[in-house]
C-alpha positions in Angstrom: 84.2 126.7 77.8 84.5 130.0 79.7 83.9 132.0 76.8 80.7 130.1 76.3 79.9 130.9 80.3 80.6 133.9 79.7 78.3 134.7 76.8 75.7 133.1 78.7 76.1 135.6 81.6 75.8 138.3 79.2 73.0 137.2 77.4 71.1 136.7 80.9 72.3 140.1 81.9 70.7 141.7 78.6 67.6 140.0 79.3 67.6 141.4 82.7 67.8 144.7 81.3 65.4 144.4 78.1 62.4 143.1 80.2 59.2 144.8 78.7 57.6 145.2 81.9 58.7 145.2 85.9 57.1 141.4 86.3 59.4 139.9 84.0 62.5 141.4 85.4 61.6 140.5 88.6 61.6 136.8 87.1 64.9 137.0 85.0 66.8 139.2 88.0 67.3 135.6 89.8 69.0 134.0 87.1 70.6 137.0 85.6 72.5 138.1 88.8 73.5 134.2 89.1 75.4 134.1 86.3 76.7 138.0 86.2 80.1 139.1 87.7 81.7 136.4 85.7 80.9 133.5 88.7 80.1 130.6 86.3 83.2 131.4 84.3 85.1 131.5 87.4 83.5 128.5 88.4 84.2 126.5 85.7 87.7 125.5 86.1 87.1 123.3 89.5 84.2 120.9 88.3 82.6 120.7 92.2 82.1 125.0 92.0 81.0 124.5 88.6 78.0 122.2 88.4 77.2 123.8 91.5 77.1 127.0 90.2 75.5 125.9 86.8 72.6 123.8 88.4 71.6 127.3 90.8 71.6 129.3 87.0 69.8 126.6 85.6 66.7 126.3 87.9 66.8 129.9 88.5 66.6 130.2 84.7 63.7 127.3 84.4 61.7 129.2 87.2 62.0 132.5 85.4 60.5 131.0 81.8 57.4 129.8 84.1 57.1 133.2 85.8 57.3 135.4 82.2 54.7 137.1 80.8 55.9 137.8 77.5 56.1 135.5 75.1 58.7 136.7 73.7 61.0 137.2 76.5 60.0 133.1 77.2 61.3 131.7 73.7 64.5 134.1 74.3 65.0 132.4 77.6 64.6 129.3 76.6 67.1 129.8 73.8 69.8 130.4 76.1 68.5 127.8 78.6 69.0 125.1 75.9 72.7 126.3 75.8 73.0 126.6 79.3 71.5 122.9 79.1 74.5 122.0 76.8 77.1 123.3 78.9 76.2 121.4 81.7 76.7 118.7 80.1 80.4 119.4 78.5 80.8 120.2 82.1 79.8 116.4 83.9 81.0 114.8 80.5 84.3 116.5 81.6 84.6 114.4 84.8 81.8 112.2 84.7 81.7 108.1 84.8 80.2 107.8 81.4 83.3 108.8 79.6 83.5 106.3 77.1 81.5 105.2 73.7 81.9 101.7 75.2 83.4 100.4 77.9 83.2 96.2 78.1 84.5 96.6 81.8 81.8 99.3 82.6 78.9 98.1 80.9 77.7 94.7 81.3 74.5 92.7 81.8 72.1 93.8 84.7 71.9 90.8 87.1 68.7 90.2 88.7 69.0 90.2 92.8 65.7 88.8 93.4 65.6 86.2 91.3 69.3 85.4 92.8 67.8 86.3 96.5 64.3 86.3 97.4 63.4 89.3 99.0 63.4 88.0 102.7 60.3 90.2 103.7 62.4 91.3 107.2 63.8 94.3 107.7 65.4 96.5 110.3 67.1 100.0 110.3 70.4 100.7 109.3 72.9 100.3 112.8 74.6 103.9 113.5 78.2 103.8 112.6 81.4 101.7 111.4 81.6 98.3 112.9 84.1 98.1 116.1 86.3 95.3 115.0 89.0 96.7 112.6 89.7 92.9 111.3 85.9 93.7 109.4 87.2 97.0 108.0 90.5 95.6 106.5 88.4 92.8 104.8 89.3 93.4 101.0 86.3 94.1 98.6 84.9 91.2 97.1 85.5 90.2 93.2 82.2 88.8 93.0 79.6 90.2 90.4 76.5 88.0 92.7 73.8 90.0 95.1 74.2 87.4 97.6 78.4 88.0 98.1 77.5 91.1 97.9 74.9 92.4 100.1 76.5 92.8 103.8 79.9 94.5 102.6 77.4 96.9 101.1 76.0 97.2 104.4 79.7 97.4 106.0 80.7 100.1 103.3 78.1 102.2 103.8 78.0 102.0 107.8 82.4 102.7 107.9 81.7 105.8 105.0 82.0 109.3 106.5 82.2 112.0 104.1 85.6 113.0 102.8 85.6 116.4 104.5 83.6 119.8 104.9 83.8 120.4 101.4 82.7 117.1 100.0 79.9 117.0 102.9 78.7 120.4 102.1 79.1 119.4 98.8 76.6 116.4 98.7 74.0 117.9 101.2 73.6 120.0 98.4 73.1 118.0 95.7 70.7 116.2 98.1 68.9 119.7 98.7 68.6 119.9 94.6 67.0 116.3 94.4 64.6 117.2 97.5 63.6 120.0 95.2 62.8 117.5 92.2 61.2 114.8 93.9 58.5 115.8 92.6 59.6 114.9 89.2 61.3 111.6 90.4 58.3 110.2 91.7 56.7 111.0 88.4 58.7 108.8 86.9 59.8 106.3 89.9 56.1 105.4 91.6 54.5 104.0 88.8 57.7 101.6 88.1 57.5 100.9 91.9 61.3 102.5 92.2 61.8 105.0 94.8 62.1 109.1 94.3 65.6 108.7 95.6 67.0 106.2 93.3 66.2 107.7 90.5 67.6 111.0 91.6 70.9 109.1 92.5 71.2 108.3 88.4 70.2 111.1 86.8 72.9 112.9 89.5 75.4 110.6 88.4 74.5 110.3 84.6 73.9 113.9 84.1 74.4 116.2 86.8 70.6 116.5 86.8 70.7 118.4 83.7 66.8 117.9 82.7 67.8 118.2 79.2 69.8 114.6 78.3 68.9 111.2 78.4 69.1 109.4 82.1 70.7 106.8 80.0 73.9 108.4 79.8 73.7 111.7 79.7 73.4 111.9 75.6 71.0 115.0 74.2 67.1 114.6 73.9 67.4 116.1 71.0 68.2 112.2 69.2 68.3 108.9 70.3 71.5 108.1 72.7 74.4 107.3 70.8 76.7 105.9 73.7 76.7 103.3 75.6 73.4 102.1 75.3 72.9 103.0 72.3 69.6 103.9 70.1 67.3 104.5 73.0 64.5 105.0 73.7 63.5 102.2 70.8 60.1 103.8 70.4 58.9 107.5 70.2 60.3 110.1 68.2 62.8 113.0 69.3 62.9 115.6 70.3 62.3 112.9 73.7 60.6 114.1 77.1 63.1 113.7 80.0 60.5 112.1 81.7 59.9 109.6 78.3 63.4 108.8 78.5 63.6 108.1 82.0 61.2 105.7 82.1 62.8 103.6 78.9 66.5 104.1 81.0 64.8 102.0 84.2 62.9 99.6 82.4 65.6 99.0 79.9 68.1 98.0 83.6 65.6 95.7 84.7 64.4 98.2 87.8 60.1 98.4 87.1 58.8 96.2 89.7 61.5 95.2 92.1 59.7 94.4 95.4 62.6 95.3 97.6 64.3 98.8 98.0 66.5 97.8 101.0 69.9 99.6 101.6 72.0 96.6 100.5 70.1 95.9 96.8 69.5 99.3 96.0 73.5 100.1 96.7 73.8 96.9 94.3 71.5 98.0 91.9 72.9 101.4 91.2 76.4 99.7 91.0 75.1 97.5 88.4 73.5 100.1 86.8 77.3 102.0 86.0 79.4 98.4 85.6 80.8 96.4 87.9 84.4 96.9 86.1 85.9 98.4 89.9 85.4 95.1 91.2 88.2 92.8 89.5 90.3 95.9 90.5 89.5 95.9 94.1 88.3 99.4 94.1 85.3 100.8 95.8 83.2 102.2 92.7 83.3 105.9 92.9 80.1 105.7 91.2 78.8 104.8 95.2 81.7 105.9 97.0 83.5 109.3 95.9 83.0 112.1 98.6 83.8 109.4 101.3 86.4 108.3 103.2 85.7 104.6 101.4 87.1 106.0 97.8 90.6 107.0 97.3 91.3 107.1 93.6 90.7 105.0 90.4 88.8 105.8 87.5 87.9 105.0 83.9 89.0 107.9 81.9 88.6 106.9 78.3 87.5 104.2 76.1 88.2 100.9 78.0 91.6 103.1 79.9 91.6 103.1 83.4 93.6 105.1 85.4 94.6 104.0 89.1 95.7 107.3 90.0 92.5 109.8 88.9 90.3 110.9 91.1 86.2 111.5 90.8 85.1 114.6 91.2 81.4 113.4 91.4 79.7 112.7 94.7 78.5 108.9 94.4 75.6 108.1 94.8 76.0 106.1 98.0 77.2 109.2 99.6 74.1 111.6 98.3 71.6 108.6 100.3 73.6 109.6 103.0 73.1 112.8 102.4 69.5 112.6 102.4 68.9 110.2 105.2 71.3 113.1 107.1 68.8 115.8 105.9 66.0 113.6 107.1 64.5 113.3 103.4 65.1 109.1 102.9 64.4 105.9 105.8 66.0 103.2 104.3 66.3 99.7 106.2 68.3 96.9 105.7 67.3 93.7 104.6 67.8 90.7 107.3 68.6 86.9 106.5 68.3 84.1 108.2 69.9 80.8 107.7 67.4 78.4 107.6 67.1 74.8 107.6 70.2 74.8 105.7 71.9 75.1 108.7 70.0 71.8 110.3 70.6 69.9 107.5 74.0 70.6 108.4 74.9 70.2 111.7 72.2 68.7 113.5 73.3 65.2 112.9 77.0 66.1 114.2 77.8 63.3 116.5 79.8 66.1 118.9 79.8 63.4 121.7 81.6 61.1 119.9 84.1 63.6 118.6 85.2 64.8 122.2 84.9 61.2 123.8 87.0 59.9 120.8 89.7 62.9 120.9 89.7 63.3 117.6 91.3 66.7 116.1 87.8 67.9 114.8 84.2 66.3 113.6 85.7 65.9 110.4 88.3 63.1 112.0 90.7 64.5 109.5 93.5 67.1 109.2 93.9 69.2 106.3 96.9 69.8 104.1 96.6 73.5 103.8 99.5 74.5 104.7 99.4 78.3 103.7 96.5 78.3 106.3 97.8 77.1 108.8 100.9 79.8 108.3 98.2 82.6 107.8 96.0 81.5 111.4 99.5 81.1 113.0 100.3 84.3 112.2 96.7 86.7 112.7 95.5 84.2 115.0 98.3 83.8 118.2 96.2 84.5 121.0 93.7 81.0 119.8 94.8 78.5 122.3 91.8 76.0 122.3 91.1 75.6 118.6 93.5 74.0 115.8 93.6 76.2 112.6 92.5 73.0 110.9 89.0 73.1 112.9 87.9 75.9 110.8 88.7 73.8 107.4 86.2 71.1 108.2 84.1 70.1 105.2 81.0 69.2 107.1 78.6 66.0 107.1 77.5 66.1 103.9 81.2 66.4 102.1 81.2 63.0 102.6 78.4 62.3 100.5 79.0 64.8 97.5 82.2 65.6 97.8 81.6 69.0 96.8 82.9 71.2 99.6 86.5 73.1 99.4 88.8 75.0 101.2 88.0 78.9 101.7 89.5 80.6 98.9 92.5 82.8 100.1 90.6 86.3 99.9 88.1 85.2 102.6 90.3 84.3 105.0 90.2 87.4 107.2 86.9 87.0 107.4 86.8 84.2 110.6 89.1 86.3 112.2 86.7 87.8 114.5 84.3 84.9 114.6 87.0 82.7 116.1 87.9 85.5 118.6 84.3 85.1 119.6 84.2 81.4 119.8 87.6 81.6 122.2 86.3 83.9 124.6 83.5 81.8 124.3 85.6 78.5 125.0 87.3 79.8 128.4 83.6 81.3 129.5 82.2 77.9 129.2 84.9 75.7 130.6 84.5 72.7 128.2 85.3 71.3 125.0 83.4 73.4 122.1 82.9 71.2 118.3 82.6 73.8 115.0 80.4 71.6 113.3 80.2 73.5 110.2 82.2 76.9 109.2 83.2 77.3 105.4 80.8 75.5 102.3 81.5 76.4 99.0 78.5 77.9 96.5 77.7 74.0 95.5 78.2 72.3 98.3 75.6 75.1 100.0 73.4 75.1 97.2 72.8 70.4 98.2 72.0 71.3 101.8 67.9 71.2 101.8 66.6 75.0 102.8 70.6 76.5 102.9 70.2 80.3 102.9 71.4 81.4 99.4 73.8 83.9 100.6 74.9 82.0 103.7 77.0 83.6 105.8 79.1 80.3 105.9 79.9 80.6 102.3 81.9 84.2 103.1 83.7 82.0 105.6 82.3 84.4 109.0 79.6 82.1 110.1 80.4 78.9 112.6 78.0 76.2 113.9 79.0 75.0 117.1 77.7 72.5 119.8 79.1 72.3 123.6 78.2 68.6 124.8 77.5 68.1 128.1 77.4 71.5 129.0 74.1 73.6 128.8 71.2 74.3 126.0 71.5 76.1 122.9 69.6 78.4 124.1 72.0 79.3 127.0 75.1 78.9 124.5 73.1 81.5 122.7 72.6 83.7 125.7 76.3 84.1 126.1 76.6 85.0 122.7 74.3 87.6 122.7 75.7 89.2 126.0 79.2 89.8 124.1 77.4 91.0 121.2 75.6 93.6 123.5 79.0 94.2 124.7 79.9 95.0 121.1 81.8 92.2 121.2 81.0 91.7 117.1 77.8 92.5 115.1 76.3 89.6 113.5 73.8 86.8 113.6 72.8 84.2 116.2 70.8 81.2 115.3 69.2 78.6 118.3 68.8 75.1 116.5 67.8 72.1 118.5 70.9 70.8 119.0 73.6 73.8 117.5 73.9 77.1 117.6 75.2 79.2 114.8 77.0 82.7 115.2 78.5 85.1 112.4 80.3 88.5 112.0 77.9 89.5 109.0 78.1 93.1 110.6 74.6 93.6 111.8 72.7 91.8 114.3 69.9 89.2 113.3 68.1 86.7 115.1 66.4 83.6 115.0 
C-alpha cells in the first residue's frame, strides 16, 4: 500500500510541475505538496495518521479538479483521484467495522423505535456530565435488542463518555471539522428523508471514512452494485451510482426516511442498529458508538463471523464524533423525556397501605419471597438498609394477583435499585414513619396488562419504586423531599405526584410530572 501512496504523491507532484498555465498550479500546489515528501506513505502504517492524511489529499485534490482550467489537466486529476479514492478505502477496509462478507451477529433486522415507543413529543437538553452515583456507572450493558431497554443507558453512556485522550480527542474534532465541511452534502441527502446532516455524516464516517467514492452501504465501489453485506444495492439505477443516489437507497433501505424523532437516545440506537447489535450478547459497548472514549476498551469483529475480545478499533465511533460536534458547537441535540402514565395508577392507587402498616404485615404483598440469591445479593450491597426487608423490593404488585404474570427481577438488573433504595432510606429516617413500596419490579407482560403503563417503564429495569407514607403528609410533600435530595444530587431521575402515591426512579436524568 505505500508503494501505491507513494505513486500517488508522485503523480500529484508531476502535475504540479506540468500545469500549462500559473492558475492551474496554483489549484494542484494544495494537493500536490499534501501528498509530497512521502507523508501519506509515512502515514499509512498507523490507520488514525492515515485517513487523516488521505481525507486532507483527497479534498485538496477534489477542490483542485473544480478550480482547473484545462481540461486536460481535470481528466488527469481525476484519474489519480479515483485511485486516491481506492486507497482510502483498502485503508478503512483495513480497520474498519464492515470487515466481513456477512456477519449474522452484525447484521440483523432494523427494529422500528417508534412503532416500539411513540415519540413522547417532550424533550429537554442533554444534563452536563457522568451521573454522581457510581452504583449507575457499574450497571452492566443491557442484552436487550428493544428501544425501550435501551434508551436511558444510551443516555448514561453518552453522559459518563470522555474522550480516550488528546489524541483520540484531537482526533474526532477533526473528523467533526471534515463533516462540518460536508454538511452541505449531508443535508442534500438527509432533509428530504427528514434525517439530520449529522447522522448521516456519522455513517458514511464509519462506513467509509467519508470516501465520496463508495457506497454508504458499506463502503463497496460506485462503480457496481454492493457486493457485501447488503448486497445488490441500490435495486434500481444503473452504475456507475451517484454517492448521493446511493445514499439515499442506504437510509431508506434501514428504515430511517421519516422518523419523527432525532432525540440523543434513538439516534444513538439507530446508528447501533444500523452496524448490528452483535456487541450486545457480549456485553461490550459497540465501538461502532463508543471507540475514542473512555466507554470502549477492546472487542471487535475481525473477519467473517470471528470476533476477537482483545482487538482494538481504530475508528472514532460515531457517538464520540456527536460529541465532537456538539463540543464544536455544530449539533443541539436533546433528550427525549418519558413519563409513566396512568400505568403507574392502575398500579398503586388501590394499595391498601393503611392496612398493611396497621396489620404488620412484611410488605403489601402479605407474602415473602423465596429468592434466596437476593436476599444474599441485598445483604451484601445493601448493609446500611435498616428500615426495608430485601423482600419489599420483590413484591409483585395488585394486579399479580389477577394475572399472575409478574416475576422476579432477572439477576442482571439487580444493581439497578441500588441507589433507588438508598433514596427511599434517607427518605424513611427524614420522614419518621412507616414508608409501603407499592410497586417496584413488573416484568414486560405483566407491564404491558396495566391500562396506560409507559412502554419502557422505568419499573421494568427494576430503578423505579412507588411508595405511599400513610398518615404522614401529601404526595406532593413526599415529592418535595424527593426533589430537594435530587437538587442535592442525591440521584438523577424521575418523580411522579399521583393522588395517593408517589413514584421515584434513578433513570439518570431528571423528569417530572
Amino acid at each position: 500500500m505505500s508503494s501505491e501512496a507513494q505513486m500517488l504523491a508522485d503523480q500529484l507532484f508531476d502535475e504540479f510541475l506540468a500545469a500549462q498555465s500559473d492558475a492551474d498550479r496554483e489549484a494542484i500546489r494544495p494537493a500536490a505538496l499534501a501528498a509530497a515528501h512521502n507523508a501519506l506513505a509515512e502515514a499509512i502504517a498507523s490507520f488514525r495518521a492515515g485517513t487523516a492524511k488521505i481525507l486532507e489529499i483527497s479534498t485538496k485534490l477534489e477542490d483542485a479538479i473544480l478550480k482547473l482550467g484545462s481540461q486536460a489537466s481535470r481528466e488527469r486529476l481525476e484519474a489519480i483521484a479515483v485511485r486516491l479514492g481506492d486507497l482510502q478505502r483498502q485503508v478503512h477496509d483495513a480497520e474498519g467495522m464492515r470487515t466481513t462478507w456477512e456477519n449474522t451477529e452484525e447484521f440483523e433486522t432494523n427494529f422500528p423505535d417508534e412503532d416500539m415507543v411513540p415519540a413522547s413529543g417532550q424533550h429537554g437538553p442533554i444534563p452536563l456530565g457522568a451521573t454522581l452515583d457510581s452504583d449507575l456507572q457499574d450497571r452492566p450493558l443491557s442484552t436487550s435488542r428493544k428501544f425501550e431497554d435501551l434508551a436511558d443507558e444510551y443516555i448514561r453512556l453518552f453522559r459518563m463518555a470522555r474522550y480516550k485522550d488528546a489524541v483520540s480527542e484531537k482526533a474526532a474534532k477533526g473528523f467533526a471539522e471534515k463533516a462540518i465541511a460536508q454538511r452541505p452534502r449531508y443535508q442534500t441527502v438527509g432533509q428530504p428523508l427528514g434525517i439530520p446532516w449529522w447522522f448521516v455524516a456519522g455513517v458514511h464516517l464509519l462506513e467509509s471514512t467519508y470516501n465520496f467514492r463508495t457506497h454508504l452501504h458499506n463502503g463497496d465501489r460506485l462503480t457496481a452494485r454492493t457486493f457485501r453485506v447488503p448486497a445488490g444495492r441500490p435495486h434500481s439505477g444503473s452504475p456507475p451510482f451517484t454517492w448521493e443516489f446511493s445514499a439515499e437507497d442506504a437510509l431508506r433501505g434501514e428504515g430511517l426516511a421519516g422518523l419523527a424523532d432525532w432525540s440523543l437516545a434513538r439516534s444513538l440506537y439507530r446508528w447501533e442498529v444500523f452496524n448490528g447489535l452483535g456487541y450486545r450478547s457480549r456485553r461490550i459497548p459497540t465501538p461502532y458508538l463508543w471507540s475514542f472514549s473512555t466507554v470502549y476498551n477492546k472487542g471487535k469483529f475481525v473477519g467473517d463471523g470471528v470476533f476477537s475480545p482483545t482487538a482494538v478499533s481504530q475508528q472514532c465511533g460515531a457517538a464520540v464524533l456527536l460529541k465532537a460536534l456538539i463540543d464544536l458547537g455544530a449539533v443541539d441535540v436533546g433528550i427525549e423525556i418519558f413519563t409513566e402514565g396512568a400505568g403507574d395508577n392502575a398500579e398503586s392507587d388501590t394499595a391498601d397501605a393503611e392496612a398493611a402498616v396497621r396489620d404488620k404485615a412484611p410488605n403489601i404483598d402479605g407474602t415473602i419471597s423465596t429468592n434466596t440469591d437476593f436476599k444474599s445479593f441485598f445483604a451484601a450491597r445493601l448493609p446500611d438498609i435498616k428500615h426495608f426487608q430485601w423482600h419489599e423490593f420483590l413484591i409483585k404488585g395488585g394486579h399479580h394477583a389477577q394475572n399472575g404474570l409478574n416475576t422476579d427481577p432477572p439477576r442482571d438488573l439487580w444493581p439497578n435499585i441500588i441507589p433507588t433504595a438508598r433514596i427511599l432510606e434517607r427518605f424513611r429516617e427524614e420522614v419518621g414513619h412507616p414508608v409501603v413500596i407499592t410497586s417496584a419490579y413488573r416484568s414486560p407482560d405483566y407491564n404491558k396488562g396495566l391500562p396506560g403503563a409507559a412502554k419502557n417503564s422505568q419499573h421494568m429495569q427494576f430503578r423505579a419504586v412507588d411508595i405511599k407514607v400513610p398518615g404522614a403528609g401529601t404526595p406532593a410533600q413526599w415529592a418535595a423531599v424527593l426533589k430537594r435530595y435530587r437538587s442535592e444530587k442525591m440521584f438523577e431521575g424521575g418523580i411522579g405526584i399521583y393522588n395517593t402515591f408517589v413514584h421515584v426512579d434513578t433513570r439518570g436524568h431528571n423528569a417530572d410530572w
